[in-house]
C-alpha positions as CSV (number, residue, x, y, z in Angstrom):
1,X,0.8,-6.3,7.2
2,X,3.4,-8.3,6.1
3,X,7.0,-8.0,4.3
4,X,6.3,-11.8,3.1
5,X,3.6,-12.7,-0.3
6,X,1.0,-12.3,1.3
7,X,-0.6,-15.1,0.5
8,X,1.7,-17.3,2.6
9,X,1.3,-14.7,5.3
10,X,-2.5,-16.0,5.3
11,X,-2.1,-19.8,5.2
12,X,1.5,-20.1,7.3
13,X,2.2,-17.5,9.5
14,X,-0.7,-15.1,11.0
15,X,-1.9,-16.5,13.9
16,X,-4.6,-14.2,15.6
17,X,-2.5,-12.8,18.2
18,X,0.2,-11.8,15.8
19,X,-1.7,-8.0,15.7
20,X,-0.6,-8.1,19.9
21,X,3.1,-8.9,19.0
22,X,6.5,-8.1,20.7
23,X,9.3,-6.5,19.0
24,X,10.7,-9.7,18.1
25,X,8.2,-10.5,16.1
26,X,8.8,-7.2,14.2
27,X,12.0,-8.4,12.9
28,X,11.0,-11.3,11.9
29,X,8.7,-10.0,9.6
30,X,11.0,-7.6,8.2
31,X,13.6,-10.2,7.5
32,X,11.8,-12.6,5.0
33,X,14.5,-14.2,3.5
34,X,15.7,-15.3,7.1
35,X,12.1,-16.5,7.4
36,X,11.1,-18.6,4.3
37,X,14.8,-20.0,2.6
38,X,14.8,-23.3,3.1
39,X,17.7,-25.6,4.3
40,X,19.1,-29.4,4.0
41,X,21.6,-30.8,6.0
42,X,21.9,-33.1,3.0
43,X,24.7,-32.2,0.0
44,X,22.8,-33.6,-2.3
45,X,18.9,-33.4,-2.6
46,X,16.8,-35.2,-5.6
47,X,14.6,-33.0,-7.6
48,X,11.2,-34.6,-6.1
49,X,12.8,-33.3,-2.8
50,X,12.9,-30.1,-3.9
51,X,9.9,-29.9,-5.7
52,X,7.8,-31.5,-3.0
53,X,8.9,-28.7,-0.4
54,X,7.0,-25.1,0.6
55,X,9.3,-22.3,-1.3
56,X,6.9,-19.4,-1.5
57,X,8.6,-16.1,-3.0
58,X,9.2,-13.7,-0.5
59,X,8.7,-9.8,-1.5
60,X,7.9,-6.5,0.9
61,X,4.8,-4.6,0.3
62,X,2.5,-7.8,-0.8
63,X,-0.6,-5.5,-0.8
64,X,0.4,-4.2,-4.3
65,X,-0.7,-7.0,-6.1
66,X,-4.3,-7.4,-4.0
67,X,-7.3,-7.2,-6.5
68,X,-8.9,-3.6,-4.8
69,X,-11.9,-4.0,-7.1
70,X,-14.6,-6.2,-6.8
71,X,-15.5,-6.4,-10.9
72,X,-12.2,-8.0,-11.6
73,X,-12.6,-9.6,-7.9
74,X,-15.8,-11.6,-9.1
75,X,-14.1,-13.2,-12.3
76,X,-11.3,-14.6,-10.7
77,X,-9.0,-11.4,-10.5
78,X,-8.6,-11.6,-14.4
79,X,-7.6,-8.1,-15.1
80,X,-4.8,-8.2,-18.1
81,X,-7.3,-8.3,-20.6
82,X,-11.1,-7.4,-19.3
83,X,-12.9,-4.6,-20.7
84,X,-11.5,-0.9,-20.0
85,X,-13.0,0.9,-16.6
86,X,-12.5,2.9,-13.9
87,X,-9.8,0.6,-12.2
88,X,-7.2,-0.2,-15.3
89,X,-4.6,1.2,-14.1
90,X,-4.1,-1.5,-11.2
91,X,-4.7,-4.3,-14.1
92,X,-3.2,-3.0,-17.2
93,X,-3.1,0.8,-17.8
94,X,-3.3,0.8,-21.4
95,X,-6.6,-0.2,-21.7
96,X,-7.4,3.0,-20.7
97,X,-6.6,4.7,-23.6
98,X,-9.5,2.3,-24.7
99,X,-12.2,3.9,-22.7
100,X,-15.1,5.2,-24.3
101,X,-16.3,7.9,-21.7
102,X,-14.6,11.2,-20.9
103,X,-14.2,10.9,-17.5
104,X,-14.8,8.1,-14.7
105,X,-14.6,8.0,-10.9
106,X,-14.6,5.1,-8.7
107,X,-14.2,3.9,-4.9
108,X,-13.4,0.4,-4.2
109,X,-13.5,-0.8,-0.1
110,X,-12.9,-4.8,0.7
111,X,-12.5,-5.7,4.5
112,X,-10.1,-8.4,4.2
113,X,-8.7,-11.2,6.6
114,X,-11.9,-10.9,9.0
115,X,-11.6,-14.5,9.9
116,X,-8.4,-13.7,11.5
117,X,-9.0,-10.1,12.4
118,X,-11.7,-7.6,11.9
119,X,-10.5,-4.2,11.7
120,X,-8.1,-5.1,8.4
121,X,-9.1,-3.5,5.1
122,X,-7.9,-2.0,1.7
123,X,-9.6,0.4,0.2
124,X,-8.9,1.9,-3.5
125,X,-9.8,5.5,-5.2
126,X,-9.3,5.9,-9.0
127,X,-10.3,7.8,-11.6
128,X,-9.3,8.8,-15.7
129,X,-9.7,11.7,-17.9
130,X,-9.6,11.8,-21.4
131,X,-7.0,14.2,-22.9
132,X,-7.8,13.5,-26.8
133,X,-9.6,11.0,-28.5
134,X,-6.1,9.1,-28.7
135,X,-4.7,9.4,-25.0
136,X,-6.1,9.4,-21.5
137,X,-4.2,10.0,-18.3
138,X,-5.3,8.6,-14.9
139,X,-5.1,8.5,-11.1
140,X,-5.2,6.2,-8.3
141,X,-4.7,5.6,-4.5
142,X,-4.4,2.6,-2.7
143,X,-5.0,2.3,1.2
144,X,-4.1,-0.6,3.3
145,X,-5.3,-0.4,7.0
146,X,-3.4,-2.6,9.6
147,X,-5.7,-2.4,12.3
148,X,-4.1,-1.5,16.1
149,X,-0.7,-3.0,17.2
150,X,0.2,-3.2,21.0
151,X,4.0,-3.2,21.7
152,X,5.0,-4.8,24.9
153,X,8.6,-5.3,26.3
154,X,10.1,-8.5,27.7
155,X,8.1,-8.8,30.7
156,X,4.0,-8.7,28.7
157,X,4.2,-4.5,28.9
158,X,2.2,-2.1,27.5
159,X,4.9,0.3,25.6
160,X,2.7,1.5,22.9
161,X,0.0,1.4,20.5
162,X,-0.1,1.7,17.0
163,X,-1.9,1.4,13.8
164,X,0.6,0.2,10.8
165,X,-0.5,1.2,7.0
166,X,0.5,1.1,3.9
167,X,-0.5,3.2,0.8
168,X,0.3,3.8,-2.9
169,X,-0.4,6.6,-5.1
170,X,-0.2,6.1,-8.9
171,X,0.0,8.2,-11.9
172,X,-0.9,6.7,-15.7
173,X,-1.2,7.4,-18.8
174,X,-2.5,5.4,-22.1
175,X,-1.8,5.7,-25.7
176,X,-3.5,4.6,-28.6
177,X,-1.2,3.5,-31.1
178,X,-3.9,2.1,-33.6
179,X,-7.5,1.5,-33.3
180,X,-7.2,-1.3,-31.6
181,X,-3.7,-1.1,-29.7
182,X,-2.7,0.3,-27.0
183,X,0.1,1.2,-24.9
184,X,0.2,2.8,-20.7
185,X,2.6,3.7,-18.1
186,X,2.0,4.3,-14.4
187,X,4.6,5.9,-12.1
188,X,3.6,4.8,-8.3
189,X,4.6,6.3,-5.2
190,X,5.1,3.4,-2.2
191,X,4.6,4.1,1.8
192,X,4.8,1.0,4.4
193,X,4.8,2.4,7.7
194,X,4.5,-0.8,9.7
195,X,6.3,0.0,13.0
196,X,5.8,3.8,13.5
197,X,9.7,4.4,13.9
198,X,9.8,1.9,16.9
199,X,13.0,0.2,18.0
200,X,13.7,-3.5,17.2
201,X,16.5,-4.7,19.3
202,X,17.7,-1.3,19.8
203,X,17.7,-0.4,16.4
204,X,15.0,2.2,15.1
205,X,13.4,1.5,12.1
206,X,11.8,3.7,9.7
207,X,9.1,4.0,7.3
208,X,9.6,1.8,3.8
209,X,9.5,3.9,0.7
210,X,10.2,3.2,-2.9
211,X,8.9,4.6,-6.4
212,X,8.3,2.0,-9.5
213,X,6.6,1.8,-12.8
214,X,4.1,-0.4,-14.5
215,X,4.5,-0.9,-18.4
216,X,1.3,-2.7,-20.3
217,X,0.0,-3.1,-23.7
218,X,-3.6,-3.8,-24.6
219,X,-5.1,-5.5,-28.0
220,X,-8.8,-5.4,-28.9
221,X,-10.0,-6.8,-32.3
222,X,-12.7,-5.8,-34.2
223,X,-16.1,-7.6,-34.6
224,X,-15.7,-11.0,-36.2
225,X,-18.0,-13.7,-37.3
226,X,-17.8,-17.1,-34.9
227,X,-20.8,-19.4,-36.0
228,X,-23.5,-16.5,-36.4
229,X,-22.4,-14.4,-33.7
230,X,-20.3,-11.4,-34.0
231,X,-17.4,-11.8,-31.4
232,X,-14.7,-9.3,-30.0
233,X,-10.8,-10.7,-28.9
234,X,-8.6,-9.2,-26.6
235,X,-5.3,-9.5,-25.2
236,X,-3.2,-7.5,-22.7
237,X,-0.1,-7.8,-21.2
238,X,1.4,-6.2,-18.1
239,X,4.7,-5.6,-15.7
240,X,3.8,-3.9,-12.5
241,X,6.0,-3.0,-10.0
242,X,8.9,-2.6,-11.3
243,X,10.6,-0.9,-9.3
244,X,13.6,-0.2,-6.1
245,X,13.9,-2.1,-2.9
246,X,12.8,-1.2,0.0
247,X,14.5,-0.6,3.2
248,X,12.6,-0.4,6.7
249,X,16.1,0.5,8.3
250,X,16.9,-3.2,9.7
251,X,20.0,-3.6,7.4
252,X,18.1,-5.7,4.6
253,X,16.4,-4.6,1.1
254,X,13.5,-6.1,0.4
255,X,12.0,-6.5,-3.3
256,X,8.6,-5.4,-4.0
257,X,6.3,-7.4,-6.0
258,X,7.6,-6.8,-9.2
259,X,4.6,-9.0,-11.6
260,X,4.1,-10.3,-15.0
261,X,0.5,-10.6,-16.4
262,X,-0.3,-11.9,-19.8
263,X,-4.2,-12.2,-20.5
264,X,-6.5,-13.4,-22.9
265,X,-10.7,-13.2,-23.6
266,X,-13.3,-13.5,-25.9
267,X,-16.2,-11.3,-25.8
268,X,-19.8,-12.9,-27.6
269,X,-22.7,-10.9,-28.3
270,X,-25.3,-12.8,-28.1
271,X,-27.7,-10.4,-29.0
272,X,-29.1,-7.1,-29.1
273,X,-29.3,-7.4,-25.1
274,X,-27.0,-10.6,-23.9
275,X,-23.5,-10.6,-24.0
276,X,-21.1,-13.3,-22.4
277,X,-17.6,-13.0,-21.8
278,X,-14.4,-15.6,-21.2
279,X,-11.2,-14.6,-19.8
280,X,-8.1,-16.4,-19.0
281,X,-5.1,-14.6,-17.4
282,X,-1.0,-15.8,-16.2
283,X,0.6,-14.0,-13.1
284,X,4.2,-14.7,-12.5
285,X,6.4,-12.8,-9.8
286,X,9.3,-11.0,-11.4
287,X,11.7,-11.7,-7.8
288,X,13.8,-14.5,-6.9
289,X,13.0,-17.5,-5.6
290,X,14.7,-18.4,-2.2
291,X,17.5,-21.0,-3.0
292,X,18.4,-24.0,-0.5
293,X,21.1,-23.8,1.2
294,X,23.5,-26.4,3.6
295,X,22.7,-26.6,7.1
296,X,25.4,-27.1,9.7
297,X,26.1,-30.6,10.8
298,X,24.6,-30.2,14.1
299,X,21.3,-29.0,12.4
300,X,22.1,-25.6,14.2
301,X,21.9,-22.9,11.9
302,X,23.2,-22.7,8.1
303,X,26.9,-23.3,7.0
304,X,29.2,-20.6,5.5
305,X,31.8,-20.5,3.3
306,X,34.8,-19.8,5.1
307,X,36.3,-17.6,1.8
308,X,33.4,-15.3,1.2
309,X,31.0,-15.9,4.5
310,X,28.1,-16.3,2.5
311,X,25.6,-19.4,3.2
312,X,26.0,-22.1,0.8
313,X,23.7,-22.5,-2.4
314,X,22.8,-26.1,-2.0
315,X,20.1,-25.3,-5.3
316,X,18.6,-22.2,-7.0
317,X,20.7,-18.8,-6.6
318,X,21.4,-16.2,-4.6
319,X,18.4,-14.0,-4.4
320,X,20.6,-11.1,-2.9
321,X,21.0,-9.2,-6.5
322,X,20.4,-6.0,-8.4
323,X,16.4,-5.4,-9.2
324,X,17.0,-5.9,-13.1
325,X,19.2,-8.6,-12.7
326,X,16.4,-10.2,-10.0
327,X,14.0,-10.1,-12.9
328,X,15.7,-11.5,-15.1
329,X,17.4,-14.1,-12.9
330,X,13.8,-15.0,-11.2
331,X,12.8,-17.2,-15.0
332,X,15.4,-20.2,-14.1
333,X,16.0,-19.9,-10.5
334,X,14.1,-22.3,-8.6
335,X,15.6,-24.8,-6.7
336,X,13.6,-27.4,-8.4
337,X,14.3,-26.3,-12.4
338,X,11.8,-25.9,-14.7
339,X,8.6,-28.0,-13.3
340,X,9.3,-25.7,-10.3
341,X,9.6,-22.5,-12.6
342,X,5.8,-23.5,-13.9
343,X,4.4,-23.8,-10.2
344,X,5.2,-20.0,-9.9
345,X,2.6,-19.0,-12.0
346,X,-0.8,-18.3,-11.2
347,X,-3.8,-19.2,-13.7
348,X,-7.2,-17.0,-13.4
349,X,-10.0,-17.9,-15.4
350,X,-13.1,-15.7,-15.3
351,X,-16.7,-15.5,-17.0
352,X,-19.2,-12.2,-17.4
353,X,-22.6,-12.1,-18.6
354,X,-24.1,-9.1,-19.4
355,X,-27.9,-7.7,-19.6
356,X,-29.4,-5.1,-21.8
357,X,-25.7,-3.9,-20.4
358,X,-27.1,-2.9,-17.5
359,X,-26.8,-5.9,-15.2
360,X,-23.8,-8.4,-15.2
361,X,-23.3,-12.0,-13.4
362,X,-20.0,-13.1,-12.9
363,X,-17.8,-16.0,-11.6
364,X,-14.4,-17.2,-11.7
365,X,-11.3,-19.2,-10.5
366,X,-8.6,-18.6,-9.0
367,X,-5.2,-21.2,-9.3
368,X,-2.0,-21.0,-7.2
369,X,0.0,-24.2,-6.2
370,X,0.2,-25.7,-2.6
371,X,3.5,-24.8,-2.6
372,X,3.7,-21.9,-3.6
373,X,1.1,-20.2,-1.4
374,X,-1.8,-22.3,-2.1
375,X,-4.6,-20.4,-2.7
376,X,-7.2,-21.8,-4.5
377,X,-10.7,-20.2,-4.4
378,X,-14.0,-19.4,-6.4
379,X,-15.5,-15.9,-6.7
380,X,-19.1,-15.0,-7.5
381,X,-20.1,-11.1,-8.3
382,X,-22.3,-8.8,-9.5
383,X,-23.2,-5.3,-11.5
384,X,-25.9,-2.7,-11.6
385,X,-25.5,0.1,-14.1
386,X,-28.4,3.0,-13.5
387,X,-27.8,6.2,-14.3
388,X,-24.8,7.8,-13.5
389,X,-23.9,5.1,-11.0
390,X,-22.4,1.5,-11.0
391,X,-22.5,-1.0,-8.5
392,X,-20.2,-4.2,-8.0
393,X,-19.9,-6.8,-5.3
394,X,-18.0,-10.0,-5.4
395,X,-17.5,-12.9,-2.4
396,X,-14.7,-15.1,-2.6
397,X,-15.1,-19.1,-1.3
398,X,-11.9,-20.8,-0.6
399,X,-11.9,-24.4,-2.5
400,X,-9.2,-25.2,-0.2
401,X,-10.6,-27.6,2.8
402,X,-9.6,-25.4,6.2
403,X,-12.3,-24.9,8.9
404,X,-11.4,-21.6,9.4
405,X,-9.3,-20.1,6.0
406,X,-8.0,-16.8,6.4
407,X,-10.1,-15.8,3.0
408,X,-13.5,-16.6,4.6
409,X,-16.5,-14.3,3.9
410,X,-14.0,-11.7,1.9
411,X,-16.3,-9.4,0.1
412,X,-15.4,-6.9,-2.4
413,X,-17.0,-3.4,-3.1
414,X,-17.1,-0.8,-6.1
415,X,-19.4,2.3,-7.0
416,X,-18.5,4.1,-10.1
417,X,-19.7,7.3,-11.4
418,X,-20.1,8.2,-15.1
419,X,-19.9,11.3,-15.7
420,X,-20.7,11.7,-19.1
421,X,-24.3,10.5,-18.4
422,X,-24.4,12.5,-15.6
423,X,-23.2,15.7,-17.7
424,X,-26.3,14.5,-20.4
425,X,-28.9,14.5,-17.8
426,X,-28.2,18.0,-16.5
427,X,-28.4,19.0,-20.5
428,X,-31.7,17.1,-21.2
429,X,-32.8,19.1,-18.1
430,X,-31.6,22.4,-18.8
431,X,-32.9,21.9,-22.3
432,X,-36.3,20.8,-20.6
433,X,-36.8,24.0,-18.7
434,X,-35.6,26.3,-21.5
435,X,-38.0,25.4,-24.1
């Protein structure tokens, strides 16, 4: 439920009761630059200060950018460059234009936070159809439950309950250009209702909408000889999110989680029935970075400048700019230069082995620096393929030493339908009864 990355909203700032909360506490979460820029009372700060402070990136809407499924869940959420399925479109869109079924279907559920709270979950619909053996156009909805908020006034009132969600509905569609490259777009539709219209300090807020687009691009080679085995590469790149601010009515714009992936894997086949699989993928936030700025001399507050009334940039920018310009700007904005430019991205590193193609093991890791979040976790998964149905789990286990991490016993969930081998059974059956 949070207008902060959500990561840092598990380590830093959820505390249990925080689903009890008083209005107050609403606008603090809807004014995360407020929350997270940090400040010096220093004019001058050495880069090992900087770079030795927490400075998460700050965005609205953070469940974009959750892993819903559990097949890219139990490799370490690789996803820019994994083999085509079901749930592309929330990873890189154009490798569904790489698909080699007509049609797919698949649900995705993953209770999420329980260590904190129990009734918080995300759930995730998404399907494709082929249009011609060159394009395919696909769907998807994303749900992100809240659980039950009590509202009390001043005085420990009941005033009202409510239950906050968040949901996204996309639309894609995937090119091939050439045999073995390909090209998507996705259009999403964004809805954060986290207050239900209620007043924060007199002022009513209002349901957060905004619109963006994801642009991708997908590469898979042909079969090559490595030693004696025949291998296949891949390669996949990916902007998501790109897309307008959005506004909850408190005065402030808020960016969305606007992401680069870049992705790499090789694919081995072992043999006619073992296949292993190594992937390696880069996430970077496409927002700014909050900047440090001078603190008053009594500590009280941060200085303006008397011309323009602005705080004062001690390092980094101002993050209060155009969504383009935010993008572009968010490459060389860190307070702490380049070293602190590399901290921002995330590395995923995943492995899949494969059975006779009809059962999978896999595990992966998941990098983000301390301060920058800090998560840091393993993830171990699962697949059956039988029939017309797929199965996929995936548990994540935090490497990160906390007693009780928010990311404890998080479990991920997938059944996919294929409905080409569904649509070949009912034709070996009709043929069966119709000698």
């Amino acid at each position: 439920m949070k207008i902060t990355n959500f990561h840092l909203n598990l380590f830093v700032l959820l505390p249990q009761k925080f689903f009890k909360m008083r209005i107050g506490i609403l606008l603090f979460l809807l004014s995360p630059y407020l929350v997270f820029s940090q400040s010096s009372s220093s004019k001058t700060l050495t880069t090992s200060q900087l770079l030795g402070a927490l400075n998460p990136i700050t965005t609205a809407v953070p469940f974009l950018i959750i892993g819903p499924d559990s097949k890219q869940g139990g490799m370490g959420e690789v996803g820019a460059a994994t083999d085509p399925d079901v749930n592309s479109i929330h990873w890189n869109g154009a490798k569904l234009a790489m698909v080699e079924k007509d049609m797919g279907f698949g649900i995705s559920y993953s209770p999420w936070l329980r260590t904190l709270v129990p009734d918080i979950s995300l759930s995730y619909v998404s399907g494709y159809k082929r249009i011609n053996k060159m394009s395919v156009a696909g769907m998807s909805l994303r749900y992100f439950s809240l659980g039950n908020i009590t509202f009390t006034d001043i005085m420990g009132n009941t005033t009202g309950q409510f239950k906050p969600n968040e949901f996204a509905i996309d639309l894609a569609y995937a090119q091939k250009l050439s045999p073995q490259f390909s090209m998507g777009m996705a259009f999403r539709y964004v809805n954060s209702n986290l207050t239900g219209g209620y007043s924060v300090n007199g002022q009513p807020t209002k349901v957060g909408q905004t619109v963006a687009v994801d642009i991708s691009m997908y590469y898979r080679s042909k079969k090559f000889d490595l030693g004696e085995k025949k291998n296949i590469a891949t390669a996949g790149l990916s902007i998501s999110n790109l897309g307008a601010k959005i506004d909850y009515g408190t005065g402030t714009k808020n960016f969305i989680p606007t992401n680069l992936r870049l992705g790499g894997s090789l694919k081995t086949i072992l043999d006619d029935f073992n296949t292993i699989g190594f992937y390696l993928d880069f996430n970077k936030l496409l927002v700014p970075t909050p900047p440090v700025y001078l603190k008053k001399a009594d500590g009280m507050g941060d200085s303006l400048d008397p011309a323009t009334g602005k705080k004062i940039i001690l390092a980094g920018k101002d993050p209060n700019v155009p969504v383009i310009q935010g993008v572009l700007q968010s490459f060389g904005d860190a307070p702490g230069g380049f070293q602190e430019e590399l901290r921002e991205i995330n590395t995923s590193t995943g492995f899949e082995y494969w059975y006779s193609n009809m059962f999978a093991f896999r595990m992966g890791y998941f990098y983000e620096h301390k301060t920058k979040g800090g998560r840091q976790f393993l993830t171990f998964g699962f697949g059956i393929r039988y029939s017309v149905f797929g199965l996929d789990a995936s548990y994540l286990v935090p490497t990160v030493a906390n007693r009780n991490h928010p990311l404890q016993n998080t479990w991920r969930f997938t059944l996919s339908f294929d409905f080409d081998a569904f649509k070949k059974q009912n034709e070996n059956s009709n043929t069966n009864n119709n000698p």
